[in-house]
PDBQT receptor file of N, H, CA, C and O in Angstrom, charges set to zero:
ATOM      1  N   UNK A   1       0.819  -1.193   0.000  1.00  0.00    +0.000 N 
ATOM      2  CA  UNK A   1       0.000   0.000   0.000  1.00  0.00    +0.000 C 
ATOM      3  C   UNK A   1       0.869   1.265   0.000  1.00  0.00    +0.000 C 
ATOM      4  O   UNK A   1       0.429   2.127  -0.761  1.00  0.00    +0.000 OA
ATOM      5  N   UNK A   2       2.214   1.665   0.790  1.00  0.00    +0.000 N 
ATOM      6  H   UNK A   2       2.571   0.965   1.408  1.00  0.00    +0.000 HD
ATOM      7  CA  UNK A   2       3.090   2.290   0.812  1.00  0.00    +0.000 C 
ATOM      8  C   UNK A   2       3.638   2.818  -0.578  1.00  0.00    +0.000 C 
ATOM      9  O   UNK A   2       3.808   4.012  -0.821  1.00  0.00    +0.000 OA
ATOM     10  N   UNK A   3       3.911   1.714  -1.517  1.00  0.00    +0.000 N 
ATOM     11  H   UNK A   3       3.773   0.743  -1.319  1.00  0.00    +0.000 HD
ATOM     12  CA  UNK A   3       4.618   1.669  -2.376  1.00  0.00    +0.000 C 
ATOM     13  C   UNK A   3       3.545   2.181  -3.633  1.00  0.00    +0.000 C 
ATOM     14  O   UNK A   3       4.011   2.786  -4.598  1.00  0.00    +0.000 OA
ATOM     15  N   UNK A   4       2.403   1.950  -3.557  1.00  0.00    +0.000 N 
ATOM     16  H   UNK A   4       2.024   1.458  -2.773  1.00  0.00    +0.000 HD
ATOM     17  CA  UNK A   4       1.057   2.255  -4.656  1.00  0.00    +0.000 C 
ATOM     18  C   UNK A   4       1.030   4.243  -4.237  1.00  0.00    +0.000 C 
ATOM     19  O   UNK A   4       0.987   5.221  -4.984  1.00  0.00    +0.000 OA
ATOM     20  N   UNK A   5       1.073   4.123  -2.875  1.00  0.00    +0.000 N 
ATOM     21  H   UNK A   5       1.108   3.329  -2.269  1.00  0.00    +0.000 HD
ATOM     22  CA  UNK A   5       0.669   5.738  -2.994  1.00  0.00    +0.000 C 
ATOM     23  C   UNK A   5       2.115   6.390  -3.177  1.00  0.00    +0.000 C 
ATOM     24  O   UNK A   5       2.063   7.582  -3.477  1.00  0.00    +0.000 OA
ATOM     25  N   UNK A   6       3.160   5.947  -3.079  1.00  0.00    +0.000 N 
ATOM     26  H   UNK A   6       3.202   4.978  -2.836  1.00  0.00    +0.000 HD
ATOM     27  CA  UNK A   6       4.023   6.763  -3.567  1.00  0.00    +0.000 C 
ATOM     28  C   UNK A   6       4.835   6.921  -5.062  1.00  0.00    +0.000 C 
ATOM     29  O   UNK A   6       5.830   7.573  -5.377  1.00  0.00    +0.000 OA
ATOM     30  N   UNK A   7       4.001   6.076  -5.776  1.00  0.00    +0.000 N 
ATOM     31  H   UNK A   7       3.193   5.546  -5.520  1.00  0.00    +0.000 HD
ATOM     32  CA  UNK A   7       3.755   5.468  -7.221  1.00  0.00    +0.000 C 
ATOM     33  C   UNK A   7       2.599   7.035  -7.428  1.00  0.00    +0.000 C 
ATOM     34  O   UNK A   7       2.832   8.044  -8.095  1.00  0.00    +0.000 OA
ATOM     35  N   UNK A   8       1.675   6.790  -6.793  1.00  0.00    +0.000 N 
ATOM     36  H   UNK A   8       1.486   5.970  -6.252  1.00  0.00    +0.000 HD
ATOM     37  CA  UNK A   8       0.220   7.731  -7.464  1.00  0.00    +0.000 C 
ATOM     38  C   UNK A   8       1.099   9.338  -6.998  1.00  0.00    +0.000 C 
ATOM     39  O   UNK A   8       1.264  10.009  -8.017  1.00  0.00    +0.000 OA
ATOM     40  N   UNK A   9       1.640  10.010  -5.771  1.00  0.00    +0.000 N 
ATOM     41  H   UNK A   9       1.506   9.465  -4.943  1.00  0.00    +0.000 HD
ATOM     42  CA  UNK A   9       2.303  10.645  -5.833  1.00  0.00    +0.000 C 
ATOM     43  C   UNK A   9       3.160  11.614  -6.438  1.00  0.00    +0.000 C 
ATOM     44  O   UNK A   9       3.300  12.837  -6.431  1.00  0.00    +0.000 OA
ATOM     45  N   UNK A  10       3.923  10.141  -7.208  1.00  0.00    +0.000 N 
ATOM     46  H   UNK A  10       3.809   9.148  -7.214  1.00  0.00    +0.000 HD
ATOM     47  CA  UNK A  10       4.853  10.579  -7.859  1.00  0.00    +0.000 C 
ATOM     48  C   UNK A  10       4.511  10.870  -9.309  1.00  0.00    +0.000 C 
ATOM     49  O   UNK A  10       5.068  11.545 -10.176  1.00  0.00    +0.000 OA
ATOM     50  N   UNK A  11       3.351  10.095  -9.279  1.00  0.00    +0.000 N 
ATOM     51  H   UNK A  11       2.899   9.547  -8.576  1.00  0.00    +0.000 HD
ATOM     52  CA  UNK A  11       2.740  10.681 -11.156  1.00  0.00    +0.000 C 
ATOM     53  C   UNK A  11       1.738  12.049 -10.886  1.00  0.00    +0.000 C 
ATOM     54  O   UNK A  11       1.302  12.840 -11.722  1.00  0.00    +0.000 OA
ATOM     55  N   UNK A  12       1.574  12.027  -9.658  1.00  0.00    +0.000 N 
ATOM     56  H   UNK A  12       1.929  11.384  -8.979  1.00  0.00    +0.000 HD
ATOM     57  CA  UNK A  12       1.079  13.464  -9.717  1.00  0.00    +0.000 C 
ATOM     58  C   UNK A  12       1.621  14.850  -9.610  1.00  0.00    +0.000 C 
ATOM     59  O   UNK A  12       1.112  15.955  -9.798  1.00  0.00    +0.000 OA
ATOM     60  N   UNK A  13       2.796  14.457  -9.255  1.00  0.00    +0.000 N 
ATOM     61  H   UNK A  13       3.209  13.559  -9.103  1.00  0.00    +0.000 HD
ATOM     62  CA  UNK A  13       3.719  15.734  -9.942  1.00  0.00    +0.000 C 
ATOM     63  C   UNK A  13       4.437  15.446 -10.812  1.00  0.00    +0.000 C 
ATOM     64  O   UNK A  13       5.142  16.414 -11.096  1.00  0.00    +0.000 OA
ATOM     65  N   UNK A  14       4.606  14.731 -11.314  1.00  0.00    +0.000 N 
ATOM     66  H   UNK A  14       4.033  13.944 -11.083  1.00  0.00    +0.000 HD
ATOM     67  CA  UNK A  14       5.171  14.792 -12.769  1.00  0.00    +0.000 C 
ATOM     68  C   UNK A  14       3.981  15.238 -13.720  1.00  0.00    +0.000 C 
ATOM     69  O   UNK A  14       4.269  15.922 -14.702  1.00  0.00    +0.000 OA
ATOM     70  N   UNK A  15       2.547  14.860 -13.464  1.00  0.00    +0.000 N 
ATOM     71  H   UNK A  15       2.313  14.304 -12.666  1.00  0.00    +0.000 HD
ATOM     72  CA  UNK A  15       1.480  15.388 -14.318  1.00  0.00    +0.000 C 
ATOM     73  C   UNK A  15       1.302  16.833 -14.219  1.00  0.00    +0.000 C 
ATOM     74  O   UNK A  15       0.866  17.455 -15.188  1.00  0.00    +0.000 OA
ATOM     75  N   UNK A  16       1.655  17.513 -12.946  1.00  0.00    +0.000 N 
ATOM     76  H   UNK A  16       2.009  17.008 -12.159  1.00  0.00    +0.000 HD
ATOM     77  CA  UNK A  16       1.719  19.121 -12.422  1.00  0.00    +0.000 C 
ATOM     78  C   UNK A  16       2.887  19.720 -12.823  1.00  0.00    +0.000 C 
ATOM     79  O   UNK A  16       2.706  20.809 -13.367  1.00  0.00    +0.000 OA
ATOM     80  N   UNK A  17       3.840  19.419 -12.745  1.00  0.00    +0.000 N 
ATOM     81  H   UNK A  17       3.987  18.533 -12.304  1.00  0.00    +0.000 HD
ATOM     82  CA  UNK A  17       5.298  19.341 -13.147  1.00  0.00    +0.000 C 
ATOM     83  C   UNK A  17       5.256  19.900 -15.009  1.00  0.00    +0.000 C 
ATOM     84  O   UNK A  17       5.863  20.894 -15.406  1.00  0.00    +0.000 OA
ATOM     85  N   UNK A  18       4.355  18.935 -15.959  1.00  0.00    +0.000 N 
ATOM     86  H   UNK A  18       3.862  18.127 -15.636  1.00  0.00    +0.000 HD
ATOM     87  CA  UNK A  18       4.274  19.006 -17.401  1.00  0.00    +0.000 C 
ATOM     88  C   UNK A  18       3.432  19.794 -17.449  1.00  0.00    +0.000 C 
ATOM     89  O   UNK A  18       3.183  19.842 -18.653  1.00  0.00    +0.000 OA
ATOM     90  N   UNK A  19       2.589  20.692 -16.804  1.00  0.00    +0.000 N 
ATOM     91  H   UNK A  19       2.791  20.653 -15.826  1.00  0.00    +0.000 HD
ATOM     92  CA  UNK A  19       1.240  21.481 -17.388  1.00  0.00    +0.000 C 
ATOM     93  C   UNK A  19       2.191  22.410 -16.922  1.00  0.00    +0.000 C 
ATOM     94  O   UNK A  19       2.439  23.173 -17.856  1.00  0.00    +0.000 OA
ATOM     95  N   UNK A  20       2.853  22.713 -15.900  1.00  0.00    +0.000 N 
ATOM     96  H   UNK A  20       2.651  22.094 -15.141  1.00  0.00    +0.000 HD
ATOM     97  CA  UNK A  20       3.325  24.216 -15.206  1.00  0.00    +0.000 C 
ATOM     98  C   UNK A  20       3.972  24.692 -16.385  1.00  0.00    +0.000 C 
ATOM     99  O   UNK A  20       4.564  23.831 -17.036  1.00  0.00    +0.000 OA
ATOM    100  N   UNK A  21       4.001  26.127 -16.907  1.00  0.00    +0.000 N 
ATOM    101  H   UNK A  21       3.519  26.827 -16.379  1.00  0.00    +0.000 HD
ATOM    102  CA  UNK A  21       4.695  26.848 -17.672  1.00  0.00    +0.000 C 
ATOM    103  C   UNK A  21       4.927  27.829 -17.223  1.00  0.00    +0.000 C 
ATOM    104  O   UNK A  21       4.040  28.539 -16.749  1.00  0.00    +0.000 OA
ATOM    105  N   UNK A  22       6.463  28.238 -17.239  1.00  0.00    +0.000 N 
ATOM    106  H   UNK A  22       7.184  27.662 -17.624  1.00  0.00    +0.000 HD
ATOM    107  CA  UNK A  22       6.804  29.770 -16.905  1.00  0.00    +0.000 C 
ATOM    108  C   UNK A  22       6.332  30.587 -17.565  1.00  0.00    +0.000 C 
ATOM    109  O   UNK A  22       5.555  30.034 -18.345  1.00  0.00    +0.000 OA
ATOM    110  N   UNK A  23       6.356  31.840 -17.740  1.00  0.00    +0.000 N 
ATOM    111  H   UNK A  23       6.987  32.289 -17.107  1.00  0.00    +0.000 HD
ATOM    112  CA  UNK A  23       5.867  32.980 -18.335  1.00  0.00    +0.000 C 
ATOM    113  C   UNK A  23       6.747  33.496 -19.425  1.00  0.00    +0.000 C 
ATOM    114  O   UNK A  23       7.789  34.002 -19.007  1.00  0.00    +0.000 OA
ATOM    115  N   UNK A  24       6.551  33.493 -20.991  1.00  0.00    +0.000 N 
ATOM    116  H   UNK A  24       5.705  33.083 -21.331  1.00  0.00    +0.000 HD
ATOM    117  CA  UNK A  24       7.540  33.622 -21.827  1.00  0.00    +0.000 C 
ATOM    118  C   UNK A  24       8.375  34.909 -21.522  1.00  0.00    +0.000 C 
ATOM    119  O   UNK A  24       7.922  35.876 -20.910  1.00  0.00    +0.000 OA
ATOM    120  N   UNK A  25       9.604  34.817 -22.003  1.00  0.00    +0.000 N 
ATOM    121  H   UNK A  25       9.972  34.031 -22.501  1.00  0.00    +0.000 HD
ATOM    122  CA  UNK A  25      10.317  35.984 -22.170  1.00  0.00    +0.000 C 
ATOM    123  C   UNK A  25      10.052  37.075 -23.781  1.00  0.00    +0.000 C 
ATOM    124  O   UNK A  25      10.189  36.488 -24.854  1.00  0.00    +0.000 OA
ATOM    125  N   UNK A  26       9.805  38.106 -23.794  1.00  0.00    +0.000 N 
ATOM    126  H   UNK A  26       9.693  38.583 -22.922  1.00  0.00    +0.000 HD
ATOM    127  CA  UNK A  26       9.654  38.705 -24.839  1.00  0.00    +0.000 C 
ATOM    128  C   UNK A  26      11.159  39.039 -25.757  1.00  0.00    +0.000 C 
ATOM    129  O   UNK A  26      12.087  39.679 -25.262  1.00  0.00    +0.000 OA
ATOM    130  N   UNK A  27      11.176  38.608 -26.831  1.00  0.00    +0.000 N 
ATOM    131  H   UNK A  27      10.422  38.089 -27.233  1.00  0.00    +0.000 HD
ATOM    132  CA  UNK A  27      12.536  39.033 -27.731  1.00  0.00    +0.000 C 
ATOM    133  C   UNK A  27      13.162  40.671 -27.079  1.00  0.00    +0.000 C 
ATOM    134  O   UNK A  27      14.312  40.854 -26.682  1.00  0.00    +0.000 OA
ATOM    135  N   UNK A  28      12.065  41.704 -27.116  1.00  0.00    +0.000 N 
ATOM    136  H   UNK A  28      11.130  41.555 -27.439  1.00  0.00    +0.000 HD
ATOM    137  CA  UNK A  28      13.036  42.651 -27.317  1.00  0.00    +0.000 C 
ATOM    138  C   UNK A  28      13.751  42.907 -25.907  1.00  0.00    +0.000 C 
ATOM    139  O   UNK A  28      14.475  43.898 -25.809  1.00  0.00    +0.000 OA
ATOM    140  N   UNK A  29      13.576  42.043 -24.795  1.00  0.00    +0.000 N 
ATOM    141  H   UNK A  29      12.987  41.238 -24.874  1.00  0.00    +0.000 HD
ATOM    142  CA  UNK A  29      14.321  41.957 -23.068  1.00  0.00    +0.000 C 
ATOM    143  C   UNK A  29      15.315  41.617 -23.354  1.00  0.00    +0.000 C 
ATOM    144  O   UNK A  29      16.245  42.032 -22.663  1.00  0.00    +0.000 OA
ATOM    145  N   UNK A  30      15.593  40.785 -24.393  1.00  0.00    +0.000 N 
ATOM    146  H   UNK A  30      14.838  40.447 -24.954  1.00  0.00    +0.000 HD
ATOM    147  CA  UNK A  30      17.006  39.824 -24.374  1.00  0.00    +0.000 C 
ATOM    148  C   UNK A  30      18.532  40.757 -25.113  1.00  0.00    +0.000 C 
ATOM    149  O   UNK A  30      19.656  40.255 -25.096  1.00  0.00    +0.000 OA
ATOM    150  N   UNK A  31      18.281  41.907 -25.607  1.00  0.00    +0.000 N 
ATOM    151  H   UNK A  31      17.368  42.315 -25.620  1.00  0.00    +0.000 HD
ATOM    152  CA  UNK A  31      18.967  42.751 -26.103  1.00  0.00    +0.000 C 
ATOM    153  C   UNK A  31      19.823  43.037 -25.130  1.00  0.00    +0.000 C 
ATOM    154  O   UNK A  31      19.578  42.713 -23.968  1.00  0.00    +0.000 OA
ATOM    155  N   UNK A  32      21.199  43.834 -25.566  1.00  0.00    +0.000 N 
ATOM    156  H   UNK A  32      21.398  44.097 -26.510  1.00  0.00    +0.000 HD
ATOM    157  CA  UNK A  32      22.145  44.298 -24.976  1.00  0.00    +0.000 C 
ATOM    158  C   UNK A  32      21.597  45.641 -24.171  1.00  0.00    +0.000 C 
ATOM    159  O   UNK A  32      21.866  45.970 -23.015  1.00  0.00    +0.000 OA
ATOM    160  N   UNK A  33      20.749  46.312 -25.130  1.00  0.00    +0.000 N 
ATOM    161  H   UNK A  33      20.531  46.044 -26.068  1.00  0.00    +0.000 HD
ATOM    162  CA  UNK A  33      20.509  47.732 -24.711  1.00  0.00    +0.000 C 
ATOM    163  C   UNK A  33      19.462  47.598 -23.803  1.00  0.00    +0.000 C 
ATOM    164  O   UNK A  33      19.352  48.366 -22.847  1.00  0.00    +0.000 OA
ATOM    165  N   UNK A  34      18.617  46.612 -24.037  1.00  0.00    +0.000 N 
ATOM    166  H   UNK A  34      18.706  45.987 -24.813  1.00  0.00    +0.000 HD
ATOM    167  CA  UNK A  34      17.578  46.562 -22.983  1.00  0.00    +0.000 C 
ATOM    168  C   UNK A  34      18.180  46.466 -21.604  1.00  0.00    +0.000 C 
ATOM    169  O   UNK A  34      18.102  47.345 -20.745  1.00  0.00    +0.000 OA
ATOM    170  N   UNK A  35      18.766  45.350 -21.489  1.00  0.00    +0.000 N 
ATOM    171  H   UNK A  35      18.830  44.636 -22.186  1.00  0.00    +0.000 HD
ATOM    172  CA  UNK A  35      19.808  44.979 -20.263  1.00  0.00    +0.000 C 
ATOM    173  C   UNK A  35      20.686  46.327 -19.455  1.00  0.00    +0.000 C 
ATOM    174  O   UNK A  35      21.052  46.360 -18.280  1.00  0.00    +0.000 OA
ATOM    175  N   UNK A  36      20.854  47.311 -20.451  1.00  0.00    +0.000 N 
ATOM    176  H   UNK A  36      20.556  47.284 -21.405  1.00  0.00    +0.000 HD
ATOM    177  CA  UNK A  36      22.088  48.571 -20.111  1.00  0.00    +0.000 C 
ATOM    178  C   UNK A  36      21.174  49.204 -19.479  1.00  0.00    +0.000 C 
ATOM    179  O   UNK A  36      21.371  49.335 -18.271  1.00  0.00    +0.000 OA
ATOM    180  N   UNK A  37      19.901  49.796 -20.059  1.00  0.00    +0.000 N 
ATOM    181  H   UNK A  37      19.740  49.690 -21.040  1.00  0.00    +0.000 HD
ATOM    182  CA  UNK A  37      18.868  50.488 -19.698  1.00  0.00    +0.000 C 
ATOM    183  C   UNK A  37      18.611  49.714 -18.475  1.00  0.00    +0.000 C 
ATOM    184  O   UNK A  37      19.273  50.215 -17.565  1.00  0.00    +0.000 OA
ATOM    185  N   UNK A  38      18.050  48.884 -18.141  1.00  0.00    +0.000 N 
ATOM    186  H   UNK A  38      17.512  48.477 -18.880  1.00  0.00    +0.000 HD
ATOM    187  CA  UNK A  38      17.672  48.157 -16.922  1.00  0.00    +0.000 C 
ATOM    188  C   UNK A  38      18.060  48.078 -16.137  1.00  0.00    +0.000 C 
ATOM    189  O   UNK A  38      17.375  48.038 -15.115  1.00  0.00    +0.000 OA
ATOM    190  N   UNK A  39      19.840  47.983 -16.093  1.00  0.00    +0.000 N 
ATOM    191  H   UNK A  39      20.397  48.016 -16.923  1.00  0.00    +0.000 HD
ATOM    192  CA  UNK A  39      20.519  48.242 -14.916  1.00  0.00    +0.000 C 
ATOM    193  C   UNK A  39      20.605  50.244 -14.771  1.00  0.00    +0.000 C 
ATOM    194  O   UNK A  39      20.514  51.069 -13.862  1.00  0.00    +0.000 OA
ATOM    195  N   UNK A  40      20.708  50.250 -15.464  1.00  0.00    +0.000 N 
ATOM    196  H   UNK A  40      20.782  49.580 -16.203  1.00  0.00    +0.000 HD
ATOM    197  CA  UNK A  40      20.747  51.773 -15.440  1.00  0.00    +0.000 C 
ATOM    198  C   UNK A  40      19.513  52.161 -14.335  1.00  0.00    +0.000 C 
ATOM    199  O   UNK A  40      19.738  52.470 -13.165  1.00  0.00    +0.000 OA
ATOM    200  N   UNK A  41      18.535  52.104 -14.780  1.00  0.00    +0.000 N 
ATOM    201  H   UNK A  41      18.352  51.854 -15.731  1.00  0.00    +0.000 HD
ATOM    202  CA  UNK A  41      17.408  52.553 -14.261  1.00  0.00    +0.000 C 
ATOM    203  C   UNK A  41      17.361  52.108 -12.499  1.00  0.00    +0.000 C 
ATOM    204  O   UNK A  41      16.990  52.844 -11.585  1.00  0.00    +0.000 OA
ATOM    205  N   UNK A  42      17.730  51.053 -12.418  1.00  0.00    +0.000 N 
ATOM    206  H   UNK A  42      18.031  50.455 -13.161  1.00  0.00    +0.000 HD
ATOM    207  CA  UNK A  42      17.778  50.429 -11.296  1.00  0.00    +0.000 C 
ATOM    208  C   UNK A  42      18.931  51.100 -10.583  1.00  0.00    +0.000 C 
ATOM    209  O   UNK A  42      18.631  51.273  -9.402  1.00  0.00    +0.000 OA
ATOM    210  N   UNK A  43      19.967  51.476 -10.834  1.00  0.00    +0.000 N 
ATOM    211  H   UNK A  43      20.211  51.336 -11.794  1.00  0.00    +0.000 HD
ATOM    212  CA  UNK A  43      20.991  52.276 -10.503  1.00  0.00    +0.000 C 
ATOM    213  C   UNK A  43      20.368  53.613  -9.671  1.00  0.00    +0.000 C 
ATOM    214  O   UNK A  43      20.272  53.895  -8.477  1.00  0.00    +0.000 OA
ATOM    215  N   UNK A  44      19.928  54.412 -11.167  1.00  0.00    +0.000 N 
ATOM    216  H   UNK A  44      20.007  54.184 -12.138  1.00  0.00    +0.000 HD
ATOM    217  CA  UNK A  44      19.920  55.979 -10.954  1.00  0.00    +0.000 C 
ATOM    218  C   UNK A  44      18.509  55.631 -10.205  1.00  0.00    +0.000 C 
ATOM    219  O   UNK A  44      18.530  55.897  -9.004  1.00  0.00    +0.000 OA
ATOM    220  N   UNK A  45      17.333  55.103 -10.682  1.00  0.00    +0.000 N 
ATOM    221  H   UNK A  45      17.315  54.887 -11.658  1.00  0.00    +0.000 HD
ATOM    222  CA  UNK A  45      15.680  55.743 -10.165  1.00  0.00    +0.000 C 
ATOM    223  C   UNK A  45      15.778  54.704  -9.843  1.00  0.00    +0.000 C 
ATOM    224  O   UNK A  45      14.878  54.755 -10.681  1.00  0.00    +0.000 OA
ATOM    225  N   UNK A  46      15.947  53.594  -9.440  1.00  0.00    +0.000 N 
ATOM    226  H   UNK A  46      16.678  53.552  -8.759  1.00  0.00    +0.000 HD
ATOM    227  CA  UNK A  46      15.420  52.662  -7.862  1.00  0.00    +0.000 C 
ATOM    228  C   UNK A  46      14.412  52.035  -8.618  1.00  0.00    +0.000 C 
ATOM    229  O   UNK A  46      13.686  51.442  -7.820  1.00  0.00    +0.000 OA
ATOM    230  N   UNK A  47      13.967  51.859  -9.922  1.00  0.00    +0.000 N 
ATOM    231  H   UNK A  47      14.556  52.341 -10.570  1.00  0.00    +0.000 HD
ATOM    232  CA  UNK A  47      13.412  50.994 -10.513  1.00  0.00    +0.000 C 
ATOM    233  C   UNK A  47      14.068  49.586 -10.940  1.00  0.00    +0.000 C 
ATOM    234  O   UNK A  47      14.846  49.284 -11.845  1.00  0.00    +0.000 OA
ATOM    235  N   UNK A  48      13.350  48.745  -9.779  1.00  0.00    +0.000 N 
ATOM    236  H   UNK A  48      12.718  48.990  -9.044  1.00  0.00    +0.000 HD
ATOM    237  CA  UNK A  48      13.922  47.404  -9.470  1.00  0.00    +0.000 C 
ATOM    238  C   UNK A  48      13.048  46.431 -10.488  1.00  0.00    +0.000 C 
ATOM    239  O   UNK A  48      13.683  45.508 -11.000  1.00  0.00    +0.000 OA
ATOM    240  N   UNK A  49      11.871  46.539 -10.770  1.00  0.00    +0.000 N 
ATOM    241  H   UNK A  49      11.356  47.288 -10.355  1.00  0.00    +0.000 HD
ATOM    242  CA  UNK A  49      10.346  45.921 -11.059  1.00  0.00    +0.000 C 
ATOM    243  C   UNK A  49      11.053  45.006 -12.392  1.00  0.00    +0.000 C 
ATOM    244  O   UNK A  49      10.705  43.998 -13.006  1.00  0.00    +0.000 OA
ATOM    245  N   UNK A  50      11.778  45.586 -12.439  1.00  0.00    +0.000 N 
ATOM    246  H   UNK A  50      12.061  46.406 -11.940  1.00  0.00    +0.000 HD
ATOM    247  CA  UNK A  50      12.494  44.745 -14.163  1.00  0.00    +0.000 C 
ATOM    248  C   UNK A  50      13.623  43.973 -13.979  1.00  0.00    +0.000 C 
ATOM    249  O   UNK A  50      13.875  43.237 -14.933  1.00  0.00    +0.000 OA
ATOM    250  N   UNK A  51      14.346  43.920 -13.081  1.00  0.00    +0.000 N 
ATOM    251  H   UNK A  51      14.142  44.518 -12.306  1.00  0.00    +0.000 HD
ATOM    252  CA  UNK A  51      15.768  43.772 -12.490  1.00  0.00    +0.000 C 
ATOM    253  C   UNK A  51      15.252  42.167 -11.985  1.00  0.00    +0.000 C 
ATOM    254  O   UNK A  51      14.228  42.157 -11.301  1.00  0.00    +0.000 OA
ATOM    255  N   UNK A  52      15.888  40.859 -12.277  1.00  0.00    +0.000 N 
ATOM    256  H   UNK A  52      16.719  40.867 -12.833  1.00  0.00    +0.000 HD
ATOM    257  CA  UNK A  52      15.643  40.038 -12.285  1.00  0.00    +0.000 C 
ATOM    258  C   UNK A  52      16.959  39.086 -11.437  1.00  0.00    +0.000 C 
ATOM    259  O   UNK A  52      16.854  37.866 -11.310  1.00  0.00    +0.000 OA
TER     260      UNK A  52
């Protein structure tokens, strides 16, 4: 009985595990300049909200 529920368990997060999706990244974040700006901002105005 031990061994059945940690069988059912274990397929239930692997079934939660395959539906979970992170939240895509958008192309134009992945830029150099985006990145410069971002730390920048976070630097000078304390805008963290993007800063990862």
């Amino acid at each position: 009985m031990k061994t059945f529920q940690s069988v059912k368990l274990t397929l239930a997060l692997l079934i939660t595990c395959s539906f979970a999706k992170a939240k895509g990244v958008p192309s134009e974040n992945l830029t150099k300049t985006h990145a410069i700006n971002t730390y920048i901002d976070a630097m000078t105005r304390g805008r963290v909200s993007n800063l990862s």
